[in-house]
MIBA-408206 format. One record per atom (N, C-alpha, C): z, y, x; residue in one letter; chain; atom name. Coordinates in pm, 1 decimal, m for minus. Layout:
<nodes>
{node {Z,Y,X},'A','A','CA'}
...
</nodes>
This chain:
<nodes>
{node {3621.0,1267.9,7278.7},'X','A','N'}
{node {3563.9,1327.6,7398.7},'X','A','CA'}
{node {3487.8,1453.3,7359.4},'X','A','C'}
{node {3545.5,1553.9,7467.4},'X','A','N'}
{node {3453.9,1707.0,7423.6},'X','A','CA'}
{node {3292.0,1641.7,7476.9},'X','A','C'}
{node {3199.3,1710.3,7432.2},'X','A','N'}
{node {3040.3,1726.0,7524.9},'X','A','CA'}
{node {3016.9,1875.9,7516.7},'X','A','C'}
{node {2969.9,1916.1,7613.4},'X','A','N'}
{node {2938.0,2074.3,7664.3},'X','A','CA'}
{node {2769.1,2026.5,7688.1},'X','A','C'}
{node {2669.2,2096.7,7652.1},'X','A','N'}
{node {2567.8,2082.7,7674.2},'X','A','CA'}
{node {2476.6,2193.0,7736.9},'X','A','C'}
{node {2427.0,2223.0,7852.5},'X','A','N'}
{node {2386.6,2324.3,7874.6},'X','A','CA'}
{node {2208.7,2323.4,7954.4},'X','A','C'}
{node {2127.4,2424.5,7869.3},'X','A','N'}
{node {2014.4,2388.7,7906.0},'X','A','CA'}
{node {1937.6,2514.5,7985.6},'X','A','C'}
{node {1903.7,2499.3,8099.5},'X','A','N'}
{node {1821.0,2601.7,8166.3},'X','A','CA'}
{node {1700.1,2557.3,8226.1},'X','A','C'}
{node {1620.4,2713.8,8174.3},'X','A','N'}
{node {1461.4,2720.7,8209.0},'X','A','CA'}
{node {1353.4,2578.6,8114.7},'X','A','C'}
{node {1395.9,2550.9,7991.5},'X','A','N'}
{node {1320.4,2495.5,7938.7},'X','A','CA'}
{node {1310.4,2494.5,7809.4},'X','A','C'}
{node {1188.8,2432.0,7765.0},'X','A','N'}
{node {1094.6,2448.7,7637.5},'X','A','CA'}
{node {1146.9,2315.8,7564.0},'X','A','C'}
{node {1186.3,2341.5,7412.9},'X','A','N'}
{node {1215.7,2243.8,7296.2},'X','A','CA'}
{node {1352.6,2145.2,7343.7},'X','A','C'}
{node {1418.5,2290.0,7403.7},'X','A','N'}
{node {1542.2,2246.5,7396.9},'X','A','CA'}
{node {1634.3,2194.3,7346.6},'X','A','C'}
{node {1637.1,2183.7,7185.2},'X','A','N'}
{node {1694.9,2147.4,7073.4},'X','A','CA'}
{node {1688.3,2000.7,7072.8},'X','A','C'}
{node {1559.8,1924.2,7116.6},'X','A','N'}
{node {1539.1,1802.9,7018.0},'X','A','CA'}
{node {1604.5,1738.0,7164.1},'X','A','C'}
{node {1587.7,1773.4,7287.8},'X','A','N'}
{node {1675.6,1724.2,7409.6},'X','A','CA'}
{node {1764.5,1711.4,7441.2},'X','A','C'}
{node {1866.2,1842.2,7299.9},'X','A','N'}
{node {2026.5,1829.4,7327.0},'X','A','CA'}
{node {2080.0,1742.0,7218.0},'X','A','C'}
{node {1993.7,1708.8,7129.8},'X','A','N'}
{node {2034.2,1576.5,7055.0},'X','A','CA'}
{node {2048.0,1447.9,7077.3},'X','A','C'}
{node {1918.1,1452.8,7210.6},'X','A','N'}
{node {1892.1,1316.9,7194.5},'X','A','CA'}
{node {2009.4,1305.9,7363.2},'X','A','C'}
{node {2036.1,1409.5,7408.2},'X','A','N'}
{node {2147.0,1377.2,7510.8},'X','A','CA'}
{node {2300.4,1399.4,7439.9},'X','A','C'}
{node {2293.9,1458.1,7309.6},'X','A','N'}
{node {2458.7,1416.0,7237.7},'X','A','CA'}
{node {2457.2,1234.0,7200.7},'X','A','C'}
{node {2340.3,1248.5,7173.3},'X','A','N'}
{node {2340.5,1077.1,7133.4},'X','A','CA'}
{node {2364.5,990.5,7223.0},'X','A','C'}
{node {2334.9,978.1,7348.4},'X','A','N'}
{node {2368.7,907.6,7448.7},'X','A','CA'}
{node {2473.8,897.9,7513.2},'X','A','C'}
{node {2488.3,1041.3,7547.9},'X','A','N'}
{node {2639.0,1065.0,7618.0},'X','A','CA'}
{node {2758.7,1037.5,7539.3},'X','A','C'}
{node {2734.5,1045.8,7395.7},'X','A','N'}
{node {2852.8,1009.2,7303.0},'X','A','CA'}
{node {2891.7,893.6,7281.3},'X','A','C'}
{node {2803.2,794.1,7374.2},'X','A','N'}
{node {2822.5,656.6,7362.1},'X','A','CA'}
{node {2928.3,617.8,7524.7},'X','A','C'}
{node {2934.8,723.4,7601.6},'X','A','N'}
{node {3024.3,700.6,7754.8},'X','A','CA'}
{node {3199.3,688.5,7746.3},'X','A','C'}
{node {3192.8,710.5,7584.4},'X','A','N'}
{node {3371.1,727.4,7562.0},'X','A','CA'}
{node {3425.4,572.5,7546.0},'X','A','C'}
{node {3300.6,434.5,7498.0},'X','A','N'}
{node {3381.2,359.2,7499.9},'X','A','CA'}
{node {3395.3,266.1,7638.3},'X','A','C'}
{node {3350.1,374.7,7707.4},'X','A','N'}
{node {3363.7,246.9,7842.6},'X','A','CA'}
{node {3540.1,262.3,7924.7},'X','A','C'}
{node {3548.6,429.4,7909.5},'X','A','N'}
{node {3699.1,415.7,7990.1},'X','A','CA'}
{node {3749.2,533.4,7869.2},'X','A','C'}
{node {3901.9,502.6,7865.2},'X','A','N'}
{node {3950.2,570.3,7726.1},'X','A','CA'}
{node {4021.7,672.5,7835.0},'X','A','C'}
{node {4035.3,725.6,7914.9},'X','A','N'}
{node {4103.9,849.4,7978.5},'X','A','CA'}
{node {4002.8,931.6,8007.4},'X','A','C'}
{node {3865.7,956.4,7921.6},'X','A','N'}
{node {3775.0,1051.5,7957.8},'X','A','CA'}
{node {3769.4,1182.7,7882.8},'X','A','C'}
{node {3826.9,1288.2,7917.9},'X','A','N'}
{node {3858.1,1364.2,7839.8},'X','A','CA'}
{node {3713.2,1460.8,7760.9},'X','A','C'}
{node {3633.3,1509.2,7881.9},'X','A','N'}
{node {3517.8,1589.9,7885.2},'X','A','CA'}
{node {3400.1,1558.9,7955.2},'X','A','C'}
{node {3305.6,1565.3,7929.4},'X','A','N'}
{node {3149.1,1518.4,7960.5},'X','A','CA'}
{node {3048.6,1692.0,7959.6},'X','A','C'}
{node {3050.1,1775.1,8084.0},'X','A','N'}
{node {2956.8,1873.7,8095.0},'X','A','CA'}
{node {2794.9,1837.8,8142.1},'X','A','C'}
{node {2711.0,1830.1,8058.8},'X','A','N'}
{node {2583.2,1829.5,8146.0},'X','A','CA'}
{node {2479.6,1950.6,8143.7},'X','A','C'}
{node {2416.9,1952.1,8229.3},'X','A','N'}
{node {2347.2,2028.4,8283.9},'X','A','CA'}
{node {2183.6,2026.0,8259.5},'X','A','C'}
{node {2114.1,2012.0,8177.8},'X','A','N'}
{node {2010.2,2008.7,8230.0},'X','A','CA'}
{node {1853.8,2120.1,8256.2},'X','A','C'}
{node {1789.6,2123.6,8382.5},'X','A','N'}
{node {1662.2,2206.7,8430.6},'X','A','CA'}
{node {1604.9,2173.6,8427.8},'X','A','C'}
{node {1463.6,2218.8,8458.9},'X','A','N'}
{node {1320.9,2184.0,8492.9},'X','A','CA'}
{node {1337.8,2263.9,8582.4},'X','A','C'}
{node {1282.6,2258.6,8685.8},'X','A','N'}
{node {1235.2,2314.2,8847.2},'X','A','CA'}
{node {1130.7,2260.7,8890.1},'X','A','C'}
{node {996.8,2316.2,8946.5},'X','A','N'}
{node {935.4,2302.7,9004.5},'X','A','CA'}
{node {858.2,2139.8,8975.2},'X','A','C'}
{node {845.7,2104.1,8813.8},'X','A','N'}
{node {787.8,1994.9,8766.4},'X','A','CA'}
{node {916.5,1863.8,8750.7},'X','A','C'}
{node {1005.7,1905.1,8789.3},'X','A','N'}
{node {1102.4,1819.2,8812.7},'X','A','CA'}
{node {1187.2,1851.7,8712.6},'X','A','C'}
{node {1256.1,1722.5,8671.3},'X','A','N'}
{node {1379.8,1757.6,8526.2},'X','A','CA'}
{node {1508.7,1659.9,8590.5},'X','A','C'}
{node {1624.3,1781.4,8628.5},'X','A','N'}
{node {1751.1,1728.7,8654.2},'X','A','CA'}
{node {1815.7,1731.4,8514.7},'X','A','C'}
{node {1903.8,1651.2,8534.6},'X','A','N'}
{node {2003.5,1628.6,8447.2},'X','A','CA'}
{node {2161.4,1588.2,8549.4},'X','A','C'}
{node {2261.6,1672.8,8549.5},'X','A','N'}
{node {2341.8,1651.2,8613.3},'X','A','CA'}
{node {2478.8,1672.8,8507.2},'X','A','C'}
{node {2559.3,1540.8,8510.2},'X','A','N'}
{node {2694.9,1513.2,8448.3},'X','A','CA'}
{node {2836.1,1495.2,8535.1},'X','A','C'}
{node {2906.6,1595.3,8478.1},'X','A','N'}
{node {3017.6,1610.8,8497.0},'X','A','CA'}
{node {3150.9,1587.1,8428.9},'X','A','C'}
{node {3208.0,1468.4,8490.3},'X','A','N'}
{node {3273.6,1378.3,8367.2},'X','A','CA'}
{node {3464.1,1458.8,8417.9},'X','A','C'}
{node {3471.8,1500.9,8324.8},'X','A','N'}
{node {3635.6,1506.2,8344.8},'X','A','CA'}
{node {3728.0,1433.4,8276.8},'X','A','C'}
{node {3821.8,1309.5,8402.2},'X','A','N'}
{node {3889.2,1237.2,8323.7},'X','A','CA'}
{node {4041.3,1252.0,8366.1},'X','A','C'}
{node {4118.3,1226.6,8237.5},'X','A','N'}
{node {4261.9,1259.1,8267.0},'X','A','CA'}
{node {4346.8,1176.7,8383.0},'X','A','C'}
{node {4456.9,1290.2,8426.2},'X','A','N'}
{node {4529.3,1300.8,8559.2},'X','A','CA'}
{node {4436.1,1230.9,8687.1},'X','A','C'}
{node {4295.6,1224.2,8669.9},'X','A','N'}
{node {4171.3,1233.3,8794.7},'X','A','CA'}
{node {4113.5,1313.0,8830.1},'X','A','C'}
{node {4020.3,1308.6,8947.4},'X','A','N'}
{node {3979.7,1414.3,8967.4},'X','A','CA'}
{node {3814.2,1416.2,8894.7},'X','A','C'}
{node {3744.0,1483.4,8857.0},'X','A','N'}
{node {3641.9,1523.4,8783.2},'X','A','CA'}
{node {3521.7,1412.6,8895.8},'X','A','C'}
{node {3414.4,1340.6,8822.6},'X','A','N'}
{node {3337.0,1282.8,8872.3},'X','A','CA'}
{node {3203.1,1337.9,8841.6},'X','A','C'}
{node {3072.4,1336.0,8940.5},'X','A','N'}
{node {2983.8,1386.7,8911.1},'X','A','CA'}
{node {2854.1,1317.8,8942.6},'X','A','C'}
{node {2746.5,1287.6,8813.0},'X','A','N'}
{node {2612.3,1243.9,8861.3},'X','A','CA'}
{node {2533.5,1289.8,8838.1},'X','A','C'}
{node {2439.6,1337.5,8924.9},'X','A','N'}
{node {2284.2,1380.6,8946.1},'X','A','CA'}
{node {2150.0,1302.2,9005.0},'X','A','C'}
{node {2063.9,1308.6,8901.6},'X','A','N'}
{node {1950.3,1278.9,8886.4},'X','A','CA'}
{node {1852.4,1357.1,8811.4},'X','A','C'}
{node {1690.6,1323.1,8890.4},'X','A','N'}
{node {1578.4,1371.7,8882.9},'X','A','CA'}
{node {1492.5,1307.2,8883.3},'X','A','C'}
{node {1344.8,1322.9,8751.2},'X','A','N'}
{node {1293.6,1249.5,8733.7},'X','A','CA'}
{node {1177.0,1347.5,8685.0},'X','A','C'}
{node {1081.9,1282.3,8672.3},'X','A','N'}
{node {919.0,1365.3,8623.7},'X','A','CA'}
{node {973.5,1404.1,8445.4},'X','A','C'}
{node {1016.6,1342.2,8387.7},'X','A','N'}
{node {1044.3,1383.3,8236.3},'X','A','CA'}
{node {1218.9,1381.8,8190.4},'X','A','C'}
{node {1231.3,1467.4,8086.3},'X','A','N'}
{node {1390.9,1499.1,8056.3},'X','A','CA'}
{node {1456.8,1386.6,8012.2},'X','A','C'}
{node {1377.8,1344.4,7941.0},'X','A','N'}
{node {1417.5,1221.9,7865.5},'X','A','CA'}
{node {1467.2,1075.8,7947.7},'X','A','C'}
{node {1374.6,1057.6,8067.7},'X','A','N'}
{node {1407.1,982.6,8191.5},'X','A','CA'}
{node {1495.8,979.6,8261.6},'X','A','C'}
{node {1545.7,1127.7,8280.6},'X','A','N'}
{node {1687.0,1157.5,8336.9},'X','A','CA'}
{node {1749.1,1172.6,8285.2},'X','A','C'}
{node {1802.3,1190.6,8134.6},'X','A','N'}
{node {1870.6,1123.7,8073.4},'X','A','CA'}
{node {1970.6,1039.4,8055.1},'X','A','C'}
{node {1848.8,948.9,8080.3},'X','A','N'}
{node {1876.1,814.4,8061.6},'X','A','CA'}
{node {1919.9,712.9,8145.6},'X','A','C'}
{node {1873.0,766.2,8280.2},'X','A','N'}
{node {1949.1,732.6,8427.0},'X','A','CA'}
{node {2079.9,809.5,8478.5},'X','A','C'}
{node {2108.2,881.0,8400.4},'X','A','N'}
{node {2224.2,972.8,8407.1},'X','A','CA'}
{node {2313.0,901.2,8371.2},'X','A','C'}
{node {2270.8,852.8,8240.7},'X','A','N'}
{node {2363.8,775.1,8130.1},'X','A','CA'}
{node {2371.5,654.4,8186.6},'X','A','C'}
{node {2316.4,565.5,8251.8},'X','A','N'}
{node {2334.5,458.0,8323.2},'X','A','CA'}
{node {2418.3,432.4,8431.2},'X','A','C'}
{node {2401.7,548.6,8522.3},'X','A','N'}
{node {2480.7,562.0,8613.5},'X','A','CA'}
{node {2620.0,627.6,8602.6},'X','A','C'}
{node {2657.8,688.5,8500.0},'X','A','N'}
{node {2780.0,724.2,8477.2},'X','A','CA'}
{node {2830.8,615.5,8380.7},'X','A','C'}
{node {2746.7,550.7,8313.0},'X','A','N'}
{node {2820.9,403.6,8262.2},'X','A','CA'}
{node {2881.5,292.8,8378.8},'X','A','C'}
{node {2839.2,269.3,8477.1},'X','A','N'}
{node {2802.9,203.2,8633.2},'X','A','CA'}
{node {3000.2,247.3,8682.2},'X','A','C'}
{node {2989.3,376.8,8696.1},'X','A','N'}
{node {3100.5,483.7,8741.3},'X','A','CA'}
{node {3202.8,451.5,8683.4},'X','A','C'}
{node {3151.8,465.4,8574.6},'X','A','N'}
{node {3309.8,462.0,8451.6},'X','A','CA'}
{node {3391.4,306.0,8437.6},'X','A','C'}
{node {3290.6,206.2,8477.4},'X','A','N'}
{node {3299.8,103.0,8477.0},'X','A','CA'}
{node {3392.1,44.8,8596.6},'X','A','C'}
{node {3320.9,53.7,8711.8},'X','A','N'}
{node {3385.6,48.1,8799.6},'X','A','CA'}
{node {3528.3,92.4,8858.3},'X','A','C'}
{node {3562.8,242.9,8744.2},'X','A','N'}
{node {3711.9,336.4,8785.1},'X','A','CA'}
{node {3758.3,249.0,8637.6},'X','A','C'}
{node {3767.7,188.0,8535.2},'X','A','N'}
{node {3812.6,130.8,8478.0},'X','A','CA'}
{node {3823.1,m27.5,8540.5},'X','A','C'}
{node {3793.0,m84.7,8603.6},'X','A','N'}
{node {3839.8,m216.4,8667.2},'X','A','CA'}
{node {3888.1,m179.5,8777.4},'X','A','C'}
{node {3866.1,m112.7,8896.6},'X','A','N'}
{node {3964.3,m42.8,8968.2},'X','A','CA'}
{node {4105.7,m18.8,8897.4},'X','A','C'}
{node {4128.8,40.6,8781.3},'X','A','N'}
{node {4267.3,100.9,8768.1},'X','A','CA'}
{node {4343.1,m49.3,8715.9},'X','A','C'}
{node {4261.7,m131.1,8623.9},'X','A','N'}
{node {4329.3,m239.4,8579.2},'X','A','CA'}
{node {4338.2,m339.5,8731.7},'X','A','C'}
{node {4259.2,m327.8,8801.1},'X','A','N'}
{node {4311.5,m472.6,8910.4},'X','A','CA'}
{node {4482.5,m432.8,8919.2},'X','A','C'}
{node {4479.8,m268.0,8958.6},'X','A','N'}
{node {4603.9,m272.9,9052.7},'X','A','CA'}
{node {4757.3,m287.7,8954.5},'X','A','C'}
{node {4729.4,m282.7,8835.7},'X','A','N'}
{node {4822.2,m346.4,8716.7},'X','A','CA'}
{node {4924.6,m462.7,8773.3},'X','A','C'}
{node {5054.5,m441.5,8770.5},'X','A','N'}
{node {5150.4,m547.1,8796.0},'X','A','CA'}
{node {5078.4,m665.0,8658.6},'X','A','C'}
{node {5064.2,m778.0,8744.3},'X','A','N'}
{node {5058.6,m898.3,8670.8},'X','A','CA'}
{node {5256.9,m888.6,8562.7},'X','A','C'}
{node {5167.0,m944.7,8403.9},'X','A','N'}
{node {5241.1,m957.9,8314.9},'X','A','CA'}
{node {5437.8,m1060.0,8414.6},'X','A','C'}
{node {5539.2,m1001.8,8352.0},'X','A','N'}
{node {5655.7,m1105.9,8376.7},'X','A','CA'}
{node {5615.6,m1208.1,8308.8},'X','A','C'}
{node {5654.7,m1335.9,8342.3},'X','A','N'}
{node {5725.2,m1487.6,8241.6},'X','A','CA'}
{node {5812.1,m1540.5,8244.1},'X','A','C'}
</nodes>
């Protein structure tokens, strides 16, 4: 899985895009057709978004946003909720699976 990391309008950016390669690099083993993972993250107005943009093959691109008082928080609810996502479009695709012949 590619990760694109992109950070605007904030301070000690570095130790935030590590600790969001570390997390997000853990979203590849939930569904294996995930090609790319873009996130986003700001500070605005005391507020820290973090918004992910998952591109998975022959689908259409899925997207979660969240905001929280600290970067690290949204994060981490980012990462939860696109685990939640990924989860759900991976048992979705297996229900509709022709049951095995015997």
């Amino acid at each position: 899985m590619e990760l694109k990391i992109t950070c605007r309008h904030m301070k000690d950016s570095e130790k935030v895009r590590t600790y969001a390669e570390e997390k997000l690099s853990k979203l590849d083993r939930f569904y294996n057709a995930l090609h790319e993972a873009e996130v986003i993250l700001k500070e605005e107005d005391r507020q820290c978004n973090c918004e992910v943009i998952l591109h998975i093959r022959n689908l259409e691109s899925e997207f979660v946003k969240v905001s929280c008082d600290s970067m690290i928080g949204a994060i981490d609810m980012s990462v939860d909720k696109a685990e939640k996502l990924l989860r759900r479009m991976k048992e979705k695709r297996e229900s509709r699976r022709r049951p095995a012949v015997q």
